[in-house]
N, C-alpha and C positions, 0 to 999 in steps of 0.2 A: 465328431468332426472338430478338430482346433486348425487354428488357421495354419500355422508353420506346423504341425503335427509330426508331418513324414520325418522332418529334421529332425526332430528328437530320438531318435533311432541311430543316433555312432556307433554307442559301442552294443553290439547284438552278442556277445558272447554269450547272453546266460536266458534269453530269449528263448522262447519254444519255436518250433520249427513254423507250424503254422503263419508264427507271426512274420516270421522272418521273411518267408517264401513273400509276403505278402508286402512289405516294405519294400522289397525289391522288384513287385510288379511297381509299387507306388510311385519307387523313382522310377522306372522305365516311361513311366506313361505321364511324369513330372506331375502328379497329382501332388500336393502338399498339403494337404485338411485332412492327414488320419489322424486317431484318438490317438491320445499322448500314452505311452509306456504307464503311466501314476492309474489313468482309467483306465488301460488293459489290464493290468492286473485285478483291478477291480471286477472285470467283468467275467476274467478268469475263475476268481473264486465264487461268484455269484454262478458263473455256470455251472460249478459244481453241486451246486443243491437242485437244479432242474432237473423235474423224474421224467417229464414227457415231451414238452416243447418250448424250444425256446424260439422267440423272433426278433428282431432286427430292421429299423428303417434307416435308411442310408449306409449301405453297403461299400458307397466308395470302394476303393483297390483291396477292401477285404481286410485293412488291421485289426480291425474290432472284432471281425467275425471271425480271423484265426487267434483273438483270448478266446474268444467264446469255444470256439471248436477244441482249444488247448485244455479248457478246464473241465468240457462238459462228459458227463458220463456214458459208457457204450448202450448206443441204440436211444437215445436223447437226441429227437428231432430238430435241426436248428433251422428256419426258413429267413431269409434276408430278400430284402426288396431295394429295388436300386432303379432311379428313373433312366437314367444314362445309358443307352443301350450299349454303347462301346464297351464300359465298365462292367453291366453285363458278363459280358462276353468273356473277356478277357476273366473275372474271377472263376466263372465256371471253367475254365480252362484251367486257370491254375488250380482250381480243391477237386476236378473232375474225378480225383481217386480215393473221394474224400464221403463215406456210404454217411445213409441219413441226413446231407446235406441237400436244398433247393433256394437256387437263386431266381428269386422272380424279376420281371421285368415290369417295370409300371412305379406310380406315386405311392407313397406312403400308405394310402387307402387299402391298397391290395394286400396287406396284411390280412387284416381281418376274414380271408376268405381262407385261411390258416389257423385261424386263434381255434379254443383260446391260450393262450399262454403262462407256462409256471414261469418264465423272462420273458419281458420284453423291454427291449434298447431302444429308447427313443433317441437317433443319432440322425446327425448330419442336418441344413439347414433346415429349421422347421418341420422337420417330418413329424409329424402329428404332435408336437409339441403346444403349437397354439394354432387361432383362425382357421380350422376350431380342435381342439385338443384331442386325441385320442381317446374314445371311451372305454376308462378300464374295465366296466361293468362287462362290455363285451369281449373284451381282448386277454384277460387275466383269469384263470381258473381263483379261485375260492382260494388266499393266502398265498397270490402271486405276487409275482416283484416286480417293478415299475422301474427304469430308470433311466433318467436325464437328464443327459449330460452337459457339458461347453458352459457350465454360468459361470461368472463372476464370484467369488464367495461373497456371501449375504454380510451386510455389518452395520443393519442398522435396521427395523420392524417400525410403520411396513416395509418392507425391498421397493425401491425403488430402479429404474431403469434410463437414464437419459432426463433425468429430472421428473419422470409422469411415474406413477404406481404400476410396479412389474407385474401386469397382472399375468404374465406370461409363466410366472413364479407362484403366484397367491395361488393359481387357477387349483393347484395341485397339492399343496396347504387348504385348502378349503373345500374339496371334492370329497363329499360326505362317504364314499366308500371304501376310501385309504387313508392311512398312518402313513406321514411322509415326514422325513427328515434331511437335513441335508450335512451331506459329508465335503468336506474339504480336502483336498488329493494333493494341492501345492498352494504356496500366498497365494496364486491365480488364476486357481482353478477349484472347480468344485461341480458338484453332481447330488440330483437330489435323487433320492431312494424313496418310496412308496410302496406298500405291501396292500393288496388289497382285504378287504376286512374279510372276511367269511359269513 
């Protein structure tokens, strides 16, 4: 989720369909907090390495989850969770011809009755990001990937946040059962990456 998100989507010419279909529910429904183009592609290519399942919290009007559905390979489970019932609704309408796809209805938590996962997206506000974090232990198969998104680029150890220690950042840097690093997608944006250990 980035704030202006949806706007970043002018020029769609070279865009996958997926995505496309899904900016154009975004503006219908004047949603403006889909991932930015710089982390759809990202999540594009990351979904092509998932063998079994990928998942998804904050599903919003579906940007993220048509990179994910754009990159990932046939018969590659993708399940998104989305608390917004209307939002709901509306994605499953639009990917309903869209097989191995489930949109759940509910908080971030209802992943996990899903996992565990070769991806998981931690998107949209706070969905299992922090208070209290997403257990990869349980949500990640053995040399899964981790990733989230929306920070700030890091520039400066420890990360800080609002002047107090981001532990909102550290949590995932110090989680004894991932390798996390962080990628930077634009000066203002940036996404951490986490593989879980084996």
């Amino acid at each position: 989720m980035s704030i202006s998100g949806t706007a970043s989507y002018a020029d769609r010419a070279a865009l996958p369909e997926p995505v496309v279909r899904a900016v154009e529910l975004a503006e219908r429904l004047g949603f403006a907090q889909s991932c930015r183009p710089e982390h759809g592609r990202l999540l594009q290519a990351l979904a092509g390495g998932a063998a079994g399942r990928i998942g998804e919290t904050g599903t919003g009007c579906g940007v993220g989850l048509g990179w994910l559905l754009a990159g990932r390979r046939p018969g590659v489970r993708v399940v998104s969770v989305e608390r917004e019932a209307e939002r709901v609704a509306a994605v499953r309408e639009l990917f309903a011809d869209v097989p191995d796809l489930e949109i759940v209805h509910g908080d971030w938590t209802a992943i996990a009755a899903h996992g565990p996962f070769d991806l998981l997206v931690l998107d949209g506000g706070g969905n299992g990001k922090q208070s209290p974090p997403a257990d990869p232990d349980l949500l990640l198969t053995a040399a899964g990937t981790l990733v989230v998104d929306d920070l700030t680029p890091l520039t400066a150890w420890p990360p800080t946040h609002q002047g107090r220690p981001d532990t909102g950042r550290t949590a995932w840097y110090d989680h004894p059962s991932l390798l996390t690093t962080e990628v930077r997608l634009a000066p203002d944006l940036a996404t951490l990456l986490a593989t879980r250990r084996p």
